[in-house]
C-alpha positions in Angstrom: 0.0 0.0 0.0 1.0 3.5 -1.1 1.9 6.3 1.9 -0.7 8.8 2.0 0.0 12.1 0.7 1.9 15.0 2.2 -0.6 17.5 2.4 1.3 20.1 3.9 3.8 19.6 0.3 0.5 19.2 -1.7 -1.1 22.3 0.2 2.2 24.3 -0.8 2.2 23.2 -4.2 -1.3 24.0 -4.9 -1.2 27.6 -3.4 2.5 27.9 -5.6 0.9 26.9 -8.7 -2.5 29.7 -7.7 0.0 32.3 -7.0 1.5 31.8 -10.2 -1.4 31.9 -12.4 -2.7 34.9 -11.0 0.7 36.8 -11.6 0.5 35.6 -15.2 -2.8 37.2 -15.3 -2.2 40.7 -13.7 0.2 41.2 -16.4 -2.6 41.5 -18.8 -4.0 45.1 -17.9 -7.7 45.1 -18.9 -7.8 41.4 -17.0 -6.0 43.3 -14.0 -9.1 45.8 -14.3 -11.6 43.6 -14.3 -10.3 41.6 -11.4 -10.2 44.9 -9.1 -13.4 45.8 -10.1 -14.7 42.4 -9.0 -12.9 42.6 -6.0 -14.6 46.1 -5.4 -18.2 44.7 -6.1 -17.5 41.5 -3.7 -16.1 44.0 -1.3 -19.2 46.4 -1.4 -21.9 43.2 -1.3 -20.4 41.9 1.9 -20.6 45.5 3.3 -24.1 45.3 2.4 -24.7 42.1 3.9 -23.4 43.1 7.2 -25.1 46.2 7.1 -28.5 44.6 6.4 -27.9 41.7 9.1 -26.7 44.7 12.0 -29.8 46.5 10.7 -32.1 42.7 10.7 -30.5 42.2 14.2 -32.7 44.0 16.2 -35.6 42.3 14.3 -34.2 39.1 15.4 -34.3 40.3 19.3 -37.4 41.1 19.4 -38.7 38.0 17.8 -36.8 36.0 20.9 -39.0 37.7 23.5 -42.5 37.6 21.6 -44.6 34.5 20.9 -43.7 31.6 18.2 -46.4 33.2 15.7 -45.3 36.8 15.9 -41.8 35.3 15.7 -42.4 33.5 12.6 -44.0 36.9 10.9 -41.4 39.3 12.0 -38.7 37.4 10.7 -38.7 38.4 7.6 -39.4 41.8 7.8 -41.8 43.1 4.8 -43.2 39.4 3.5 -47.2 38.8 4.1 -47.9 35.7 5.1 -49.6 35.2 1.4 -46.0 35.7 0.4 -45.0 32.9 2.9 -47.4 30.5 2.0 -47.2 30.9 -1.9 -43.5 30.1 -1.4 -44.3 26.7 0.5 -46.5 25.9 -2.5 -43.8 26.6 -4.7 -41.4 24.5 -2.8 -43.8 21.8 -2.5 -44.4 21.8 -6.0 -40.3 21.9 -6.5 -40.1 19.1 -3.9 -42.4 16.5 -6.3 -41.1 17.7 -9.5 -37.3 16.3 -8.0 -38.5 13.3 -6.5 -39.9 12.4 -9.9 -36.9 13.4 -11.5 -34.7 11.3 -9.2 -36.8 8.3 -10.0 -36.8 8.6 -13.3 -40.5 8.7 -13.0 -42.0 11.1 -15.9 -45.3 12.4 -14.7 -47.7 13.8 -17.0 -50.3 16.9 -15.5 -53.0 15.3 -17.8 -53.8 12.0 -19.5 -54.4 12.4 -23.1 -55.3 10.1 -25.6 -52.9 8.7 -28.1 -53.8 9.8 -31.6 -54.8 7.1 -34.1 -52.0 6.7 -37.3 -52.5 7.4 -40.1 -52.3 5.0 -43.0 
């Protein structure tokens, strides 16, 4: 039997072989570009994120102390529970469309009758 891998060397290797490719690609200005500005809009999402989840916080405190059907409304601030519910449909729905999927199982909506040939 063979000796497992280093992974320390393999770990090495691997973030060698990244550093190189990205050096190879920052020499190509307009790739260079587009790689900052990407950075910039990752950057700016995750700011958002955290802003929206410091803001969400408070929602999430309050829903603690109250009652487990106030909770369930208020956390997710500005949804009805129409909104709620038409998404559980939609999952549902989701749900039975992948089972059938998975068993290979092709189910039709309606039956309809097979067409007589012509001769």
């Amino acid at each position: 039997m063979s000796e497992p891998p280093d992974l320390d060397a393999l770990a090495k290797q691997y973030l060698d072989l990244w550093q190189q490719q990205l050096g190879g690609i920052s020499k190509d200005q307009q790739t260079a570009e587009i790689m900052a500005q990407t950075m910039e809009l990752m950057n700016a999402g995750a700011s958002a994120f955290a802003t929206m989840a410091t803001q969400n916080q408070g929602y999430a405190d309050a829903d603690a102390s109250s009652s487990p059907s106030t909770a369930a409304s208020g956390a997710s601030p500005g949804a009805s529970d129409l909104d709620v519910a038409e998404l559980a449909r939609r999952i549902a729905r989701l749900e039975k469309r992948l089972d059938s999927l998975e068993t290979g199982v092709k189910k039709s909506r309606r039956k309809t009758a097979k067409k007589p040939r012509k001769s």
